[in-house]
C-alpha positions as a Markdown table, in Angstrom:
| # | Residue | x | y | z |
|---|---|---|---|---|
| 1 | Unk | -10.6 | 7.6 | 2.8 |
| 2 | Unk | -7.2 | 5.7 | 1.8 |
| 3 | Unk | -9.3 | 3.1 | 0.0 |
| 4 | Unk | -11.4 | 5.5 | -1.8 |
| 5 | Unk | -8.6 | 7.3 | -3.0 |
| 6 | Unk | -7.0 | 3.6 | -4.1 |
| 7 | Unk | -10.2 | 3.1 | -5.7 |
| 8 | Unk | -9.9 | 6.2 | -7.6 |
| 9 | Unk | -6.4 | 6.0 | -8.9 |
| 10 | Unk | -6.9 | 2.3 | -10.1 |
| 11 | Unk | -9.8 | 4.1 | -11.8 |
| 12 | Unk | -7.4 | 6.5 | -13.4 |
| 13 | Unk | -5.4 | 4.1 | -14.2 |
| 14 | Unk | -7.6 | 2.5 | -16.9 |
| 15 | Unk | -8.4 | -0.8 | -14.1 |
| 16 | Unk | -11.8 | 0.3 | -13.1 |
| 17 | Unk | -13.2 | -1.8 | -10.0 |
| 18 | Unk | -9.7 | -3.7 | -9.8 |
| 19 | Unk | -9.4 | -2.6 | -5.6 |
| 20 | Unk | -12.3 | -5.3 | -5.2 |
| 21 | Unk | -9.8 | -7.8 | -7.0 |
| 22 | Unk | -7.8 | -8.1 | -3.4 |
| 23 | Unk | -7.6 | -7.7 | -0.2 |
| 24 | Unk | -5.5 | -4.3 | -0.5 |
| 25 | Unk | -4.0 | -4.1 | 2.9 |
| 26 | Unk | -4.9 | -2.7 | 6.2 |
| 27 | Unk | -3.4 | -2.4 | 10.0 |
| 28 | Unk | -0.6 | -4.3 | 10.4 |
| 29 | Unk | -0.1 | -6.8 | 13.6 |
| 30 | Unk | 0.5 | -10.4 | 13.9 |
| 31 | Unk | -2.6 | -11.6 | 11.5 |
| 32 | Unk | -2.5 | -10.6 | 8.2 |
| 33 | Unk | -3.5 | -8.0 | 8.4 |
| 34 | Unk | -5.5 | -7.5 | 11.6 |
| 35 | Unk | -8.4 | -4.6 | 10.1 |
| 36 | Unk | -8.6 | -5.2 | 6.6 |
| 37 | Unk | -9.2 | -2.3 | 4.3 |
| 38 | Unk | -12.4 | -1.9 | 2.8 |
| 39 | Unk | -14.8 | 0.6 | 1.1 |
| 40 | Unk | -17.2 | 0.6 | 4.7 |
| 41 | Unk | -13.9 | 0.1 | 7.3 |
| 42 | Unk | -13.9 | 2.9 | 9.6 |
| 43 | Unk | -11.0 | 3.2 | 12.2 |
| 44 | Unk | -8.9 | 6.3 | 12.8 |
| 45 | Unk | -5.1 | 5.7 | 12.2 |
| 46 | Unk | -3.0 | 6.6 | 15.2 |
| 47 | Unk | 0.8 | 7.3 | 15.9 |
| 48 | Unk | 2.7 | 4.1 | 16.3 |
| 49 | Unk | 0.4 | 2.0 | 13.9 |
| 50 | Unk | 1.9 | -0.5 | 11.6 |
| 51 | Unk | 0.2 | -0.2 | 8.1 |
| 52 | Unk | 0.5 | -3.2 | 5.5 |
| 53 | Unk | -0.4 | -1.7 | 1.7 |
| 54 | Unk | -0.1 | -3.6 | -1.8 |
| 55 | Unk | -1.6 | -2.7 | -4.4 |
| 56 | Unk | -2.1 | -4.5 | -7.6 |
| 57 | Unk | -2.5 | -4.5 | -11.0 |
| 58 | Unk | -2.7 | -7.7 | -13.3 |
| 59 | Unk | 0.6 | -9.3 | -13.3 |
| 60 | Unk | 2.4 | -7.2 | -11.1 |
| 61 | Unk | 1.9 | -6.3 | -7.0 |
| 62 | Unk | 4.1 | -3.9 | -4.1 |
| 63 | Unk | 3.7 | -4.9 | -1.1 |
| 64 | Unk | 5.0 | -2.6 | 1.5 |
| 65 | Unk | 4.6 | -2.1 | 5.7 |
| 66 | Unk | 4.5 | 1.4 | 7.1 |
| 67 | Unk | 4.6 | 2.8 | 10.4 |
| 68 | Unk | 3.0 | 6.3 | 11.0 |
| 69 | Unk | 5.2 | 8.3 | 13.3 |
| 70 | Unk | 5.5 | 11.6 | 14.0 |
| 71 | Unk | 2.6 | 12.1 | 11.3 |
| 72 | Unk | 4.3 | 10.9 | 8.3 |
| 73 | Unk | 4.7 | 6.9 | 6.8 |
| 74 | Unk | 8.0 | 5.4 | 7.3 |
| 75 | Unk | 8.6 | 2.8 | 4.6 |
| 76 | Unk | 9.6 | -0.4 | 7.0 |
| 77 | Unk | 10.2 | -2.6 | 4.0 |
| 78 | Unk | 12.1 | -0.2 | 1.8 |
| 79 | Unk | 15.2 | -2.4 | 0.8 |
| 80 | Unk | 18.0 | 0.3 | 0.0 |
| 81 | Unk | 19.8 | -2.2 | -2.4 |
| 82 | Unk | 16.6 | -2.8 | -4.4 |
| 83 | Unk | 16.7 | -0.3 | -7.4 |
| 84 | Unk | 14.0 | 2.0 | -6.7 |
| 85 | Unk | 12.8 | 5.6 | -8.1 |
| 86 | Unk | 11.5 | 9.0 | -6.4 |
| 87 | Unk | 7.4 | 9.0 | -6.9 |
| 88 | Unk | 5.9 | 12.1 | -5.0 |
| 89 | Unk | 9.2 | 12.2 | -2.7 |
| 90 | Unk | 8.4 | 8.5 | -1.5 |
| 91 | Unk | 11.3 | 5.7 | -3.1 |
| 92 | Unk | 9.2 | 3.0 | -4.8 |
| 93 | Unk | 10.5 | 0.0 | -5.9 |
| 94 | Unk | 11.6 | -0.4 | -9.5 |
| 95 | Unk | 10.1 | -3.7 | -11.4 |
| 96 | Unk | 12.2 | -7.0 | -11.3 |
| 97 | Unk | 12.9 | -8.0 | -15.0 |
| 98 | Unk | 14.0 | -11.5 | -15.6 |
| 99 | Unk | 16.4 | -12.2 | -18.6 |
């Protein structure tokens, strides 16, 4: 469902078919990541998972590692000195511009 609803906002986006441009994360473990995510992967997420995500768009990627707890995503690789903005009540990384 994740990646169908990636699918759908790239879609939105105006970057039609741009999920199949990349692996666009999965569960995270020692291998990079250990269940890709993909339109036919079908695995129930549990407590205590570690969930890699970064998605794309030309030029520009996030990459980010979660951890469901308690039934919500704890950002693992949220750097607080990073500037960053609210998006949906989750901080999100502002773009690095170089001068």
């Amino acid at each position: 469902m994740v990646y169908h609803a990636l699918d759908s906002a790239y879609a939105y986006a105006g970057q039609p078919d741009t999920v199949r441009d990349h692996r666009q994360g999965g569960i995270a473990g020692y291998q990079s990541p250990e269940v890709a995510a993909g339109a036919h992967t079908e695995i129930a997420l549990k407590e205590g998972m570690a969930l890699a995500f970064h998605p794309s768009l030309p030029g520009s990627m996030v990459e980010d590692t979660f951890l469901l707890s308690g039934g919500h995503l704890h950002n693992l690789t949220c750097d607080p000195d990073w500037p960053a903005t609210s998006v949906q009540g989750r901080l999100r990384p502002l773009t690095l511009e170089l001068q």
